[in-house]
FITORVEX-238873 format. One record per residue (C-alpha): residue number from 1; residue in three letters; x, y, z. Coordinates in steps of 0.1 Angstrom, whole numbers, plus 5000, padded with zeros to 4 digits. Layout:
# FITORVEX-238873
node seq:NUM&type:ALA&u:X&v:Y&w:Z
...
END
This chain:
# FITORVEX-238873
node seq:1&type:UNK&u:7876&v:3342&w:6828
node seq:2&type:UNK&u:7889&v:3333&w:6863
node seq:3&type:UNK&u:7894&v:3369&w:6874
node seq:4&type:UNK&u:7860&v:3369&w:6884
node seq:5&type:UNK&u:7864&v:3340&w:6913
node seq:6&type:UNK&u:7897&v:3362&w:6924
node seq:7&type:UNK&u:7879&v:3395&w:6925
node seq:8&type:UNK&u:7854&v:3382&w:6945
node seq:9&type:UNK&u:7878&v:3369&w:6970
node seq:10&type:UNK&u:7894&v:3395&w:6968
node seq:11&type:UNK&u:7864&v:3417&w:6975
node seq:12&type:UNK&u:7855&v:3394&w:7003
node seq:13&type:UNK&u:7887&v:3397&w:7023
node seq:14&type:UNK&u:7887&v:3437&w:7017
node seq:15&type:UNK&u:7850&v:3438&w:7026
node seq:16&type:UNK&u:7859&v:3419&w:7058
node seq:17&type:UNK&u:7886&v:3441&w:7065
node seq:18&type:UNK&u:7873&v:3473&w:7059
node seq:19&type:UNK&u:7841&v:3465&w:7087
node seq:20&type:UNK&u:7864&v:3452&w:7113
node seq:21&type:UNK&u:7882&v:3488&w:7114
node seq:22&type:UNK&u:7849&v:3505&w:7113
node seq:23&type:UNK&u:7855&v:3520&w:7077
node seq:24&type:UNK&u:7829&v:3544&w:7062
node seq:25&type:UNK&u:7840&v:3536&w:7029
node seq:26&type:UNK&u:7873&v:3525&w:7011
node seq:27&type:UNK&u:7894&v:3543&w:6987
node seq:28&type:UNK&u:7918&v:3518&w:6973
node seq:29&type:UNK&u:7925&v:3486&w:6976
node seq:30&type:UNK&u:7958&v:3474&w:6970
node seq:31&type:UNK&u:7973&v:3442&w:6953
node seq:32&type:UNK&u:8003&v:3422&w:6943
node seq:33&type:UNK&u:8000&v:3403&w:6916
node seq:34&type:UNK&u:8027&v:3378&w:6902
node seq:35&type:UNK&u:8032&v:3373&w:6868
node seq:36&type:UNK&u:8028&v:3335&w:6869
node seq:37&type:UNK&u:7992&v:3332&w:6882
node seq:38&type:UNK&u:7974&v:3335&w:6847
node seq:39&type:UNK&u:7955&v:3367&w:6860
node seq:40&type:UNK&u:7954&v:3396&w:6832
node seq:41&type:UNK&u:7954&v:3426&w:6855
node seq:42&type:UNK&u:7937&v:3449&w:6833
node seq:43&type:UNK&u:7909&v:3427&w:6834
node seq:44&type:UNK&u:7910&v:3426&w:6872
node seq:45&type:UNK&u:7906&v:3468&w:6868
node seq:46&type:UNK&u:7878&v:3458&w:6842
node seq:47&type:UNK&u:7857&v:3440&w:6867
node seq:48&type:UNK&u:7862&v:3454&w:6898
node seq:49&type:UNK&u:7833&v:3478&w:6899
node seq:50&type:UNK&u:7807&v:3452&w:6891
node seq:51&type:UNK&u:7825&v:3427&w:6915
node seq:52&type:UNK&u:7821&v:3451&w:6946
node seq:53&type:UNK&u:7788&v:3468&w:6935
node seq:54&type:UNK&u:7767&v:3469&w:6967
node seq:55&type:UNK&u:7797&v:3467&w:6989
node seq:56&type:UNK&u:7814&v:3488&w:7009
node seq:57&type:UNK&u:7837&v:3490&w:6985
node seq:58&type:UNK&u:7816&v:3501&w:6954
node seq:59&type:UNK&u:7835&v:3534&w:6944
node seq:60&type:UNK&u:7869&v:3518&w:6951
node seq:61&type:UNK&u:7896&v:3520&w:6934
node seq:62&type:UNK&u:7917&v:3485&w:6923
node seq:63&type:UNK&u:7954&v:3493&w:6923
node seq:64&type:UNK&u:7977&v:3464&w:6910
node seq:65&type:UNK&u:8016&v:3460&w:6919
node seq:66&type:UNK&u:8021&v:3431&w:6893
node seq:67&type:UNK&u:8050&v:3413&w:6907
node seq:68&type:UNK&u:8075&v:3399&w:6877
node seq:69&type:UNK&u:8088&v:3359&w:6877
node seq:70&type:UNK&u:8117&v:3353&w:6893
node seq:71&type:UNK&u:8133&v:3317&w:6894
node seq:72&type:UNK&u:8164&v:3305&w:6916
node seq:73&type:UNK&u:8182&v:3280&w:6889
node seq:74&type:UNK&u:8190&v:3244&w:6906
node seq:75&type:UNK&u:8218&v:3235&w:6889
node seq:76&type:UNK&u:8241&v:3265&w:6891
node seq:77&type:UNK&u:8221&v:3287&w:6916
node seq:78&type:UNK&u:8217&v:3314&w:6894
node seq:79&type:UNK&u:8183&v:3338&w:6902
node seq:80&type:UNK&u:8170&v:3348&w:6870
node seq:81&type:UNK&u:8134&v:3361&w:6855
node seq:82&type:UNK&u:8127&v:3336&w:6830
node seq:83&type:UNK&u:8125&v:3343&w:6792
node seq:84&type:UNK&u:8098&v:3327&w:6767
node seq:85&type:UNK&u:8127&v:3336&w:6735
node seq:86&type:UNK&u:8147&v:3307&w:6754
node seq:87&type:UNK&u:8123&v:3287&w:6767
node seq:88&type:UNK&u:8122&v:3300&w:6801
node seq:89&type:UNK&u:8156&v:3284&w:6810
node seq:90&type:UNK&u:8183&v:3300&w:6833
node seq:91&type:UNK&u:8202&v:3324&w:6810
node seq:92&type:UNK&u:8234&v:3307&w:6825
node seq:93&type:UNK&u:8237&v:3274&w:6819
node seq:94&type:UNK&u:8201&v:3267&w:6800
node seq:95&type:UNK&u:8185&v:3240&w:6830
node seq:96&type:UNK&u:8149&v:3242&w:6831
node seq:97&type:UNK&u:8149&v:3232&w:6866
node seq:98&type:UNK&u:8149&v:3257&w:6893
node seq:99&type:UNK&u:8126&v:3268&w:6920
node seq:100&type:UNK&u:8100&v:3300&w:6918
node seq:101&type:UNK&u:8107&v:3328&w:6939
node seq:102&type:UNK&u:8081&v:3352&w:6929
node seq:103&type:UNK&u:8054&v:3352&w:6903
node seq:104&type:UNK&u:8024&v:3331&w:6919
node seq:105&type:UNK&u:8014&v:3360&w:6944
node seq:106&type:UNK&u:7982&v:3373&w:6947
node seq:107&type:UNK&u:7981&v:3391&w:6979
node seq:108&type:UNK&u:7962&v:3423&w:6997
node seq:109&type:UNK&u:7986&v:3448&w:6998
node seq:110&type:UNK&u:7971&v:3478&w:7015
node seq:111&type:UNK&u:7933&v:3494&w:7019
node seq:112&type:UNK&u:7931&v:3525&w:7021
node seq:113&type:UNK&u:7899&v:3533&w:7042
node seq:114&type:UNK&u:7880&v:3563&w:7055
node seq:115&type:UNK&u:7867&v:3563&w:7090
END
């Protein structure tokens, strides 16, 4: 299970965060999460309480804006989200080459902390 190495960056950089604006404790923390980085969000919920147990953040809450895939087709320019029923080719004109515009993120969206 990679979550856990995420989660604990992820805990890391909200940790960090958190004690540089003087937070008493942290509500929610925020992230986007694209469909293309492996990461099964519900197990991200799963295991963010024992990831940020003796934190500042312990109590937190883990809120996840998963982010869909979204590719920009090379050969006719066409920006689709791609499909496993056709192989993940542009619905258009079926290349399989094309460049990723969303899907890989993994990104702090917001904390929401109280002072």
């Amino acid at each position: 299970m990679h979550e856990l190495s995420y989660l604990i960056r992820l805990a890391g950089i909200a940790s960090e965060s958190a004690e540089a604006n003087h937070a008493k404790s942290v509500d929610t923390v925020t992230v986007a999460v694209g469909e293309m980085t492996g990461l099964v969000p519900e197990y991200l919920r799963r295991y963010w309480p024992q990831a940020v147990k003796g934190t500042i953040l312990e109590g937190s809450a883990l809120a996840i804006e998963e982010i869909p895939a979204e590719i920009h087709c090379s050969s006719c320019g066409e920006t689709y989200q791609p499909k496993r029923e056709n192989q993940y080719r542009c619905p258009s004109c079926g290349s399989s080459s094309g460049t990723i515009l969303h899907g890989r993120e993994f990104m702090v969206q917001s904390i929401t902390i109280e002072n």
